[in-house]
C-alpha positions as CSV (number, residue, x, y, z in Angstrom):
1,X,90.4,205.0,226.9
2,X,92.7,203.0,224.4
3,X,95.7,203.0,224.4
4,X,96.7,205.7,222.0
5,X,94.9,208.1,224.3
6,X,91.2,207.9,222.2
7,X,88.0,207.8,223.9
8,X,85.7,204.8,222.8
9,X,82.1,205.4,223.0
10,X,80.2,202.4,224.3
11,X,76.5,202.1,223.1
12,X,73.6,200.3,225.2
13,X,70.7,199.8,224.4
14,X,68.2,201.2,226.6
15,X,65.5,198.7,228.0
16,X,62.2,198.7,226.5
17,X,63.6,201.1,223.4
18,X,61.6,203.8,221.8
19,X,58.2,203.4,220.7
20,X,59.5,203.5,216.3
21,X,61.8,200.6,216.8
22,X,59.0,198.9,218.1
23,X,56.6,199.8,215.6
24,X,59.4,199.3,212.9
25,X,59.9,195.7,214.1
26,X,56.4,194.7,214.1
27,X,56.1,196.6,210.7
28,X,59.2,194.3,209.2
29,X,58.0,191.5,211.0
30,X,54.3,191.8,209.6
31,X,55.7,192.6,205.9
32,X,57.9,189.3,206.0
33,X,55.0,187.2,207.3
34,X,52.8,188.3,204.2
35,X,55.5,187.4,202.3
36,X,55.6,183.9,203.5
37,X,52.1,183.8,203.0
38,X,51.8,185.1,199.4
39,X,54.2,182.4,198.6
40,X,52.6,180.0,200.1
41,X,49.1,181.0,199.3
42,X,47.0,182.1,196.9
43,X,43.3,182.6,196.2
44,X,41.4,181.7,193.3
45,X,37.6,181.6,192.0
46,X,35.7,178.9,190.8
47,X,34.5,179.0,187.3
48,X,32.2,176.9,186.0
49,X,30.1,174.2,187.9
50,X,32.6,171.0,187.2
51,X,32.9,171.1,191.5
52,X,28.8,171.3,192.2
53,X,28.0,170.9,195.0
54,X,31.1,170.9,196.6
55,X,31.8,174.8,195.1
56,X,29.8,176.9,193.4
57,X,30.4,178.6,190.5
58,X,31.6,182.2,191.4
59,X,33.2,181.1,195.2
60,X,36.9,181.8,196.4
61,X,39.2,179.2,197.0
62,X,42.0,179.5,199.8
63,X,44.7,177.3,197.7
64,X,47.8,175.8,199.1
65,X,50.6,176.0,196.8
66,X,53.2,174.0,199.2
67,X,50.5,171.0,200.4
68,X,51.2,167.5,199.3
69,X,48.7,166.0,197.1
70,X,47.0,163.0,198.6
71,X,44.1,160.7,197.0
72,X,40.3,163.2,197.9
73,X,42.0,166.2,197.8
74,X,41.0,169.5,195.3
75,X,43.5,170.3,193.2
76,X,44.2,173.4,190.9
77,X,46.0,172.9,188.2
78,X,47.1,174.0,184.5
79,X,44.7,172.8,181.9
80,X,46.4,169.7,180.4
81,X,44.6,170.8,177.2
82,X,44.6,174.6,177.1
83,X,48.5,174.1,175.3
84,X,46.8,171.8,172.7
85,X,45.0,175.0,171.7
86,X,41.7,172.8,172.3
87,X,39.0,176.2,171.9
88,X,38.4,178.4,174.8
89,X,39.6,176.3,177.6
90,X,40.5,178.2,180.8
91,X,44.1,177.9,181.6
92,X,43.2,176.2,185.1
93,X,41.2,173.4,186.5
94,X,40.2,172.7,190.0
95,X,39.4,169.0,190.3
96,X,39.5,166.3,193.2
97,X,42.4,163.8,192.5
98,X,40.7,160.5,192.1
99,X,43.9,158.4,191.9
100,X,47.9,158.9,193.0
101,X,50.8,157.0,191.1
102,X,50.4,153.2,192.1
103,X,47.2,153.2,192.2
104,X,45.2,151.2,190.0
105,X,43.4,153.2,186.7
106,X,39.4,153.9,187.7
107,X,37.5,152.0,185.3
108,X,36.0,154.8,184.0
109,X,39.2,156.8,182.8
110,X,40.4,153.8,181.0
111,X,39.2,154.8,177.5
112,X,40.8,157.9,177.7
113,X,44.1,156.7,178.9
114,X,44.4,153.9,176.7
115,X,45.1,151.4,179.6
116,X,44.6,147.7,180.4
117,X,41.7,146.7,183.2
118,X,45.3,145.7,185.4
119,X,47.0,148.9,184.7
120,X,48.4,151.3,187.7
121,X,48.4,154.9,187.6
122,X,52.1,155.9,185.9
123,X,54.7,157.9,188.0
124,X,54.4,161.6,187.7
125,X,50.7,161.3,187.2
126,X,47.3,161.8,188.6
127,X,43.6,160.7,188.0
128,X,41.5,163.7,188.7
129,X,37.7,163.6,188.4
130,X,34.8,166.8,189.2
131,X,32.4,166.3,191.6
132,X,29.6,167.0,189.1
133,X,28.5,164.2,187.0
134,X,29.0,165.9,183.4
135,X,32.4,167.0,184.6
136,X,35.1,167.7,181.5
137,X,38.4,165.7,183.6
138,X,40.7,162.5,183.3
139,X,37.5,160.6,181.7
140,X,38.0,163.0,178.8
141,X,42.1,164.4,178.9
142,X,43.6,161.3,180.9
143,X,46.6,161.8,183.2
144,X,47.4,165.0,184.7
145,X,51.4,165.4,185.1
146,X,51.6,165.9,188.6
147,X,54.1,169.0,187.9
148,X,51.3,170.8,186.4
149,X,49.9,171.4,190.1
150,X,49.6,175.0,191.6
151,X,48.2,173.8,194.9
152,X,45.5,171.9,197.0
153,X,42.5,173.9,198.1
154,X,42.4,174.4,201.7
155,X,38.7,175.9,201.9
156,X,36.7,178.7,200.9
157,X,37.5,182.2,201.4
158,X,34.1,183.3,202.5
159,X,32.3,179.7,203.8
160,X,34.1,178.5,206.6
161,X,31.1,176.3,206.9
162,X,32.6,174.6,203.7
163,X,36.0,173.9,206.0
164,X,34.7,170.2,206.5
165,X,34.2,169.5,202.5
166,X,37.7,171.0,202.0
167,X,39.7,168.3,203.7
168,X,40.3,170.0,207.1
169,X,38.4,168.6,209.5
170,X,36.6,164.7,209.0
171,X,35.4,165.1,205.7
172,X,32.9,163.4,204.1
173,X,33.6,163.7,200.2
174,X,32.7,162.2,197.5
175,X,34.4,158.4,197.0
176,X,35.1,157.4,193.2
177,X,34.5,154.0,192.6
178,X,38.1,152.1,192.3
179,X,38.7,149.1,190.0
180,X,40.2,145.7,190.6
């Protein structure tokens, strides 16, 4: 009683609860974890053979949208010359990153970004090269602006056997040569 002379009604909860707020909860609960997850993660297919033998043309790529980029990684990102209206270039590029900012310019991308043999990788940019030999990357577009990055592939969808080449566990990748 208050003290106007109304009843309050107290509410407990009952141990344990019903069975639907239970399945409710780990409904919601589920929901906002694939949420976190779609943000966080996408998949993608390889197109093209610029990865042999590290992908295959055709595979699915688990791709981390939040990683940090580090020097060995695989990288998708928007084609630096798909906005120059260069022919039928796809829109995206999955390449390993071959240099970070600081680092000094590959000798081999030098042509193509106009630098000196003493030159250092600009902020904001990355060297990316594809594990195949005749791969179209930095040797031929130059610098990638590091905010043109969707994400670092994690591994593929379907190999797990593939978990060691994508930079989980002791990898042994492909090394590019470095000048100086």
């Amino acid at each position: 009683m208050t003290g106007r002379g109304r009843e309050t009604t107290i509410v407990r909860a009952v141990p344990g609860g019903t069975v639907g707020s239970a399945v409710l909860a780990a409904v919601i609960l589920v929901l906002a974890g694939v949420r976190v997850l779609r943000s966080r993660l996408a998949l993608v297919r390889v197109t093209g053979t610029s990865m042999a033998p590290t992908f295959a043309d055709g595979e699915r790529l688990l791709v981390d949208r939040a990683g940090a980029v580090r020097r060995g990684d695989v990288i998708v990102f928007r084609n630096p010359t798909a906005a120059l209206g260069a022919g039928r270039d796809p829109r995206r590029l999955i390449k390993r990153v071959a240099a970070l900012p600081g680092d000094p310019v590959p000798a081999e991308v030098r042509d193509a970004v106009r630098a000196a043999n003493d030159a250092v990788v600009p902020a904001g940019s990355l060297v990316v090269r594809g594990d195949a030999p005749r791969s179209h990357d930095s040797r031929h577009f130059g610098y990638v602006p590091a905010s043109t990055v969707l994400g670092v592939v994690r591994t593929g969808a379907r190999t797990p056997w593939r978990v060691a080449r994508a930079g989980l566990v002791g990898a042994r990748c492909p090394r590019w040569r470095r000048s100086g």
